[in-house]
C-alpha positions in Angstrom: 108.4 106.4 96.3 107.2 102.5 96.7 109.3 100.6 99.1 110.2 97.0 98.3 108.2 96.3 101.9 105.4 98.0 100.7 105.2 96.0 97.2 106.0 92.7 99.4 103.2 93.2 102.2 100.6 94.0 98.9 102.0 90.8 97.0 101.2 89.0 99.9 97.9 90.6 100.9 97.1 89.3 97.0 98.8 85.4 97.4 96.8 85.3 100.4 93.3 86.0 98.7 94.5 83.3 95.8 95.3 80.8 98.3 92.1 81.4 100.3 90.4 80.3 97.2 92.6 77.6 96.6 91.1 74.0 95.7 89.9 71.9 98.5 92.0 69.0 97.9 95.0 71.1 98.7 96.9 71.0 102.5 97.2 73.5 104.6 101.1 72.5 104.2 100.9 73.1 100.3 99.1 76.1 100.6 101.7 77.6 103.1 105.1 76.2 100.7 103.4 78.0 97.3 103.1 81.4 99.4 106.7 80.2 100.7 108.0 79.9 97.6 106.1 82.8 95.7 107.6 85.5 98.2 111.1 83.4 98.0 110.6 84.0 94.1 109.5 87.7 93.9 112.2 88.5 96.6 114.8 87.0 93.9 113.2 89.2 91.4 113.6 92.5 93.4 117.4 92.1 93.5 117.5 91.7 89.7 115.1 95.2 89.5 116.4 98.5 90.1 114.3 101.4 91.8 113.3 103.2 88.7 111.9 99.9 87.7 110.2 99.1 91.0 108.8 102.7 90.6 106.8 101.7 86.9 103.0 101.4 87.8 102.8 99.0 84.4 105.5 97.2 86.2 104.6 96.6 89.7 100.8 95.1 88.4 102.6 92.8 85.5 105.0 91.7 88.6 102.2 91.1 90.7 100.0 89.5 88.3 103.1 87.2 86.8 103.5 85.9 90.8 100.2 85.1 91.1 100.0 83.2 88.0 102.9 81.4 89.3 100.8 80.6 91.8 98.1 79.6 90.6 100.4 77.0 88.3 101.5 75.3 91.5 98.6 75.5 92.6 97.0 73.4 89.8 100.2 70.9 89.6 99.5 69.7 92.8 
């Protein structure tokens, strides 16, 4: 069974190799409020999921790979 910690500590692991590749022109503040914001987001969207649906392999990478592209969208709006 995947814990919601588990699935949280690899989301970050993943925002954190985006955001090490970030644009140069962002701030170390900027970089810090889109992972802020990105774990406040997927946090919201784990109480909305139930545990079967944590469970789906499909679903944990389209989850992961919808956060990052949120991520990378703040990213370029800055």
């Amino acid at each position: 069974m995947i814990l919601r910690e588990d699935i949280l500590s690899e989301l970050e692991k993943e925002l954190d190799d985006l955001l090490a590749n970030a644009p140069a022109n962002l701030s170390e503040s900027a970089l810090k409020s889109i992972q802020a914001k990105s774990i406040g987001h997927a946090e919201h969207v784990f109480n909305a999921l139930t545990t079967e649906e944590l469970q789906s392999a499909g679903g944990f990478n389209r989850f992961v790979e919808s956060t990052l592209a949120l991520a990378r969208m703040k990213m370029h709006l800055r």
